[in-house]
Structures are given as structure tokens and as C-alpha cells.
N, C-alpha and C positions, 0 to 999 in steps of 0.2 A: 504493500500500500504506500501509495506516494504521497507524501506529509505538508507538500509546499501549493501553493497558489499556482493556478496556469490562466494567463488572459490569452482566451482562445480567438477572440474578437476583436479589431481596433476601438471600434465601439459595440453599444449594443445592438445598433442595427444592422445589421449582414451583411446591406447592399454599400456601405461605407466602407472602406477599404483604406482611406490615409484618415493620419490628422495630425493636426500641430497646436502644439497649445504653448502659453506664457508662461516657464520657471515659474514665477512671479505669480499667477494665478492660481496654479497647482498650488504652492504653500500655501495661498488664501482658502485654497477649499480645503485643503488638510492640516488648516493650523498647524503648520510644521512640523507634523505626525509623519514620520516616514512610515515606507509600506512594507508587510516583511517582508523575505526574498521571496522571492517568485520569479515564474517566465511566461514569456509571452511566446505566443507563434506567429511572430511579424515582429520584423527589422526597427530597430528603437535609436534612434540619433539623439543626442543628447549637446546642443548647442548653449558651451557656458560663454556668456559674457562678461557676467560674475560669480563668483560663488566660493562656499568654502565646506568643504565636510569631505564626505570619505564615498565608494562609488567601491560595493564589492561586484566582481563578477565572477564567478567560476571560483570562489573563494580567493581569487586574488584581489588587492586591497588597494586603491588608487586613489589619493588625496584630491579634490577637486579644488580647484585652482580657477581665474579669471582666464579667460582665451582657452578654452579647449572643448574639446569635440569629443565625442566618447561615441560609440559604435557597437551594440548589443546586436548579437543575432538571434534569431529565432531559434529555442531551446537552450538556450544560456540562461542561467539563473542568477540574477542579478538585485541589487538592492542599493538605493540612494539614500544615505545618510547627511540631512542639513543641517549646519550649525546656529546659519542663518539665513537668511530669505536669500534665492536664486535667481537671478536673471539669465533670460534665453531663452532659448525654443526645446522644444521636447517637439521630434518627429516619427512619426510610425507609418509604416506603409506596408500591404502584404504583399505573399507572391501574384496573389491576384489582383491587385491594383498594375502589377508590372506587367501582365499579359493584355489588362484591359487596355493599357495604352502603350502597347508595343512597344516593350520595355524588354529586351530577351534577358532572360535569369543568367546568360553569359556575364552580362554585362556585370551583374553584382557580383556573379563568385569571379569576373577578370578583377577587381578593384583588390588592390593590397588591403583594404580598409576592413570587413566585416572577418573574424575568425570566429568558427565554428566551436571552438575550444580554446584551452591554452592559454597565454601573457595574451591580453588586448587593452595594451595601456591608452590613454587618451592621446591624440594628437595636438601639440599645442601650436599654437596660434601666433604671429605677430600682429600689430595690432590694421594695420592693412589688407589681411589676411581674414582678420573678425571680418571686419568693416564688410567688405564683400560676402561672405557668408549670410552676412548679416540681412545685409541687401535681399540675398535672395530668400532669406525665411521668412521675411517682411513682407515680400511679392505671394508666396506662398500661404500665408497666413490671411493675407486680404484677399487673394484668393477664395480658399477656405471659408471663410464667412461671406459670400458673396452667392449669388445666384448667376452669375456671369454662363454665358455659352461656351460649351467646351472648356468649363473651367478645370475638370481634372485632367487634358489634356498640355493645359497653361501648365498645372501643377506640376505634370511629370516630366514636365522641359527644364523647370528650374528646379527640380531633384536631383535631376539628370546631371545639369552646370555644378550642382552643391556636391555633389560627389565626385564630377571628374576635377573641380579645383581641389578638394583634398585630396585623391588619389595622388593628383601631381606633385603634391607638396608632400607625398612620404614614397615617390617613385622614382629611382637613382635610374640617372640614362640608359638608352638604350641601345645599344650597337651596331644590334641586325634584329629589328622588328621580324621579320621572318620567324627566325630561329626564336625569339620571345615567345609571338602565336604558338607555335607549335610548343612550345613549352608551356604555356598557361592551357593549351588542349590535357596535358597531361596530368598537370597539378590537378585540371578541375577532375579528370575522370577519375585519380586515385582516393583525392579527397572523395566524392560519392562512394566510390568502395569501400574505403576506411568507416563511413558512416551507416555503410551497409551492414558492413561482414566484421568489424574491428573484436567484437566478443566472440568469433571465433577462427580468426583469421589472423595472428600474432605476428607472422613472419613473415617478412616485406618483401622474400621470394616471390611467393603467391602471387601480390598484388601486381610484383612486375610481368608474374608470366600471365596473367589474365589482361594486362596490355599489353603484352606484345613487345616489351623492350626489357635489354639485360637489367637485372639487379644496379649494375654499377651507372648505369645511364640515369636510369631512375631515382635514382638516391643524388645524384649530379642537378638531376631538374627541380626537384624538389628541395634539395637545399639552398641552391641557387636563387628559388623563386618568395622560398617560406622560410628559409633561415634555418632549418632545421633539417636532421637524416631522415630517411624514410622510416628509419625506426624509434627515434626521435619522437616522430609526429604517430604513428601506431600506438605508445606508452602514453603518449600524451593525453589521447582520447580515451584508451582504455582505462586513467587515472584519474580524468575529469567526470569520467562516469561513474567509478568506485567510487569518488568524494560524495556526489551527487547521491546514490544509494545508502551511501551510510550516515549523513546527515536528515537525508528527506524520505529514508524509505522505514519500514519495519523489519524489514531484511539482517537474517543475521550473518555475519561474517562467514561462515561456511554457505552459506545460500547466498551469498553476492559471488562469491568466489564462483560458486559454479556459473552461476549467470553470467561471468564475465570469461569463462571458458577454460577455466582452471581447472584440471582434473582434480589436484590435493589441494586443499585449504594452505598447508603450510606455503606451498608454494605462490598462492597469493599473498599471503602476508610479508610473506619475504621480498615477492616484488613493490606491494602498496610501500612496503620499508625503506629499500632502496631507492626507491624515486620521492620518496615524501621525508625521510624519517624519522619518521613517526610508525605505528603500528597500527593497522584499521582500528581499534579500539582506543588506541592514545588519542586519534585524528577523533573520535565521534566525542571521545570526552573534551577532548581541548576544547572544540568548537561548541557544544554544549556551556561551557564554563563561560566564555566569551564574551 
């Protein structure tokens, strides 16, 4: 049984599919009540102009600071913590807003910007850099409250600019476009694999011979594009999901173990160790304690 909040919806009404609201309002309607963690299933932008508190995702812990941009994916369990009132935009949008205005899902999983799992610290800003942003969440926004024609089409144009100018700003040159494509074709197909098969599919052989290219290529594009090994990025997810189960689930440590594809228990805890350590049970109490 899973223990935590899911906003399955951007709003309540179904046929809505983005929205953006004022930092600044959000604290008025929650008198500065944060929410506990939870996840949503749609993409969550987080545009600070000002602010100060703490921004957990995935159990990692990110100080929120003036000028920055924070980027939540769909199934990332996240929580805002404010010390004091927030200026900015909070943006949401689903996969279905991006197909309604031919928007291809290439697009978001080509951007350096949303990770699935793992370190996704905020982007920070200079203040030229806000300004622009700012610009367009502003266009957005009145957008958004407006009855305009073709308004969510307006919308998904300056979604579109607000992502490809931070993309830019956290994307080192590129040498041979070519060879890039054909490298983000690969990152994206192994990431779906990883998020297919990761609880029983450990070893980053597999995934290369299910594309069609050697182990050592693989693990070359993948580093190259994500920062990390192929095996790297396999632990990565298989850990961000063990945290997730034994914080949010009733799941005991011999029954995550299996679930995440561990024939012996000991030998889950021996890996949750090594990559945490801590010990699945040190990890549920720490955080408990918190």
C-alpha cells in the first residue's frame, strides 16, 4: 500500500490539461502550510523569482534561492518547504496537453532539463535570464485566465521558448549535431527501458543488446549525454524506487527486495548499503525521525 498523495489531474476538470499559478497566491490559499510529499502525473516547473526554504525531490534536498527554476517530472515525489512567502510561477502541463498541440514527447525527454530520477538540482538564473522567463510566464499566465482563441495553442508556443531558453542555458556545444541526434535517439530508448524493465533487468548488457549496440558504445552515449554509466543510471533508478517503497509503502524489506528483483534479501540490503549507507531500515528510520 502506497502511503503518499498522487495529483492525478492538473486540475479537477479533465478536459484542462496546463496551469500556472502565483508562488505568491499558492501561500495565500495555504497560509504557508506546505503540502506533504506527494506526486503528480504531469510535469511541474517551478519558476522562483524569490524565495527561501528547502525543495525535497526524490529525497534529495535543494535550498530554494531567488533566480531559479526547478523541474519535477511526472512520478517524482516531491515537497516545497517555505520559510516565507514565494514569488513566481508554478507551471504544470501533461503529456496530453503536448499531443493536443503538437508538442512530440521527443521534445521533453530531448531537453537536459526534466530527470526521471536521481540529482535534479534547480537551474539558476542571472538576473537577464529571470527577466525573460519571466516574460514568458507572464504571456502565459494572461493567457491562462483569458478566453482568447486558440489560447492553449498561444500557451504551448511560449512553453515551448521557456524551455528551449533553459535547455540552452544548461547545454554545452555541440560539435556534430548528427552524431548528438542519434545519440539522444538512444539515451531516450534506454531511459524507457530502464523505466520498463529496471526491477528486473540489472545489467546494462541487456539493455545494450535489446538496442542493438555494444555495451561499451552504450555506456559512451549515455555518459556523455547524462553524466553518468549505464550502470550508474540502472542503480540509480533501482534506489530511487527502494527509497520511495520504504518511506511510502507498507512493504517490508524482504518484500521490496523481491519487488525490486533480488533473489536474497541480504543481497538487497547490501546493495541499498552501498549506494546509500545507510541500511533499508537505518534509511526508513532516519527519515521517519526527520
Amino acid at each position: 500500500m502506497e502511503n503518499y498523495k498522487t495529483y492525478k489531474q492538473v486540475v479537477s476538470d479533465p478536459y484542462i490539461q496546463f496551469r500556472v499559478s502565483r508562488m505568491e497566491d499558492i501561500w495565500d490559499e495555504r497560509k504557508g502550510e506546505p503540502d506533504v510529499p506527494h506526486r503528480h502525473e504531469y510535469y511541474t516547473i517551478l519558476l522562483l523569482k524569490k524565495g527561501n526554504g528547502q525543495h525535497f525531490i526524490d529525497f534529495n534536498e535543494y535550498k530554494m534561492e531567488p533566480r531559479q527554476v526547478f523541474f519535477v517530472s511526472p512520478g517524482q515525489i516531491h515537497q516545497v518547504i517555505e520559510y516565507e512567502k514565494s514569488f513566481g510561477y508554478v507551471i504544470v502541463f501533461s503529456h496530453d496537453f503536448l499531443a493536443e498541440n503538437n508538442i512530440p514527447c521527443s521534445f521533453i525527454e530531448d531537453l537536459n532539463l526534466f530527470n526521471d530520477h536521481g540529482y535534479t538540482p534547480p537551474l539558476p538564473l542571472h538576473d537577464y535570464e529571470l527577466d525573460k522567463l519571466l516574460r514568458y510566464s507572464d504571456e502565459m499566465f494572461d493567457l491562462y485566465q483569458s478566453d482568447s482563441k486558440f489560447k492553449d495553442q498561444a500557451i504551448g508556443s511560449f512553453l515551448q521558448l521557456f524551455l528551449i531558453h533553459c535547455n540552452n542555458l544548461c547545454t554545452i556545444g555541440i560539435d556534430n549535431p548528427q552524431n548528438h541526434e542519434a545519440g539522444n535517439s538512444i539515451l531516450r530508448n534506454f531511459k524507457e527501458l530502464v523505466n520498463l524493465n529496471f526491477k528486473s533487468w540489472h545489467n546494462a548488457n541487456i539493455y545494450a543488446s535489446e538496442l542493438n549496440v555494444t555495451p561499451d558504445h552504450l555506456n559512451r552515449v549515455v555518459k556523455s549525454l547524462s553524466g553518468k554509466s549505464t550502470k550508474d543510471f540502472i542503480q540509480t533508478r533501482i534506489i530511487v524506487e527502494a527509497k520511495r517503497m520504504l518511506y511510502f509503502s507498507d512493504l517490508t524489506t524482504k518484500e521490496i527486495g523481491y519487488e525490486l528483483g533480488f533473489s536474497e534479501p541480504a543481497n538487497f540490503s547490501a546493495f541499498f548499503k552501498n549506494a546509500t549507507g545507510h541500511s533499508p531500515s537505518g534509511f526508513k528510520l532516519q527519515r521517519q525521525s526527520s
